[in-house]
C-alpha positions in Angstrom: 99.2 73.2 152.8 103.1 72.6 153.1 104.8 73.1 156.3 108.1 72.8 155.4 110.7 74.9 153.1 111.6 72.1 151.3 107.9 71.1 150.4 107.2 74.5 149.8 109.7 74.6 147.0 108.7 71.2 145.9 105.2 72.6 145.2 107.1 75.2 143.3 109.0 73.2 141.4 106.1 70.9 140.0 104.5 73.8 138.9 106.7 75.2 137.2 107.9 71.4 135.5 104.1 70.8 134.9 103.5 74.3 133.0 106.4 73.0 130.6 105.7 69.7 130.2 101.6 70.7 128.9 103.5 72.5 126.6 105.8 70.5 124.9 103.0 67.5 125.2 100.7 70.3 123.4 103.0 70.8 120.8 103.6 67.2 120.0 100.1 67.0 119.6 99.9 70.0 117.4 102.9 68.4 115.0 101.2 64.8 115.1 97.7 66.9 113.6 99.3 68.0 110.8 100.6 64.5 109.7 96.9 63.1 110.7 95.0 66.0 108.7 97.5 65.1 105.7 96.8 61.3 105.9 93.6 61.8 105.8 93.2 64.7 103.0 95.2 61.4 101.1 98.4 64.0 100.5 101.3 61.4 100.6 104.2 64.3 100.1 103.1 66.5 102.7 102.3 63.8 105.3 105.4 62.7 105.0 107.0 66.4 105.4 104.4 66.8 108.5 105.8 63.4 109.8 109.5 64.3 109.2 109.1 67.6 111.0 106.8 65.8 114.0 109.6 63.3 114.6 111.9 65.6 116.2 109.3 66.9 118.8 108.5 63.6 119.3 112.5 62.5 120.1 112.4 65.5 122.2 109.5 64.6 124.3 111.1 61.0 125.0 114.8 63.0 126.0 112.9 65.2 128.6 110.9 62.5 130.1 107.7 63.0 129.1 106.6 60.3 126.8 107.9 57.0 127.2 110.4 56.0 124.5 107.8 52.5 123.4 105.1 54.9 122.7 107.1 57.3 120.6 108.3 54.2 118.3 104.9 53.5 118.0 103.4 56.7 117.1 106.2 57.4 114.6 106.1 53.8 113.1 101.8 53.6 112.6 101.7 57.2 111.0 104.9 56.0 108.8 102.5 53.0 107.6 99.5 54.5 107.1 101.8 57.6 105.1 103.0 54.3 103.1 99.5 52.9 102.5 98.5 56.4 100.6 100.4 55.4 97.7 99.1 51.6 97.2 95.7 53.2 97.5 
């Protein structure tokens, strides 16, 4: 247990920063579903909605600091390609 104000408040602190940053990593996970359950229904048009809508969440994740910029561009750019590979199939 903390002895000190100071790490008292720091305990508080992380939870509070930990409740919100479950949240906004579940809801990047819920937007990045709904491009993978499109991709794999074969709906080209809506994955690519789903995708367009996801992005933002995503962007928003990097700006508060809780996904790492690298991954983000990664995630974005391997549902972008496999939303392009619907049509050649």
């Amino acid at each position: 247990m903390a002895n000190t104000a100071s790490a008292r408040k720091r305990i508080r602190q992380n939870e509070v920063r930990n409740a919100r940053n479950t949240a906004r990593m579940s809801r990047v996970r819920t937007f990045v579903k709904k491009v993978e359950t499109a991709i794999l229904a074969g709906k080209k048009d809506e994955a690519a909605v789903a995708l367009r809508e996801a992005q933002p969440e995503l962007q928003r994740a990097v700006g508060k600091g809780v996904m790492h910029a690298n991954t983000v561009a990664r995630r974005i750019s391997r549902l972008s390609a496999r939303i392009k590979s619907l049509a050649a199939a």
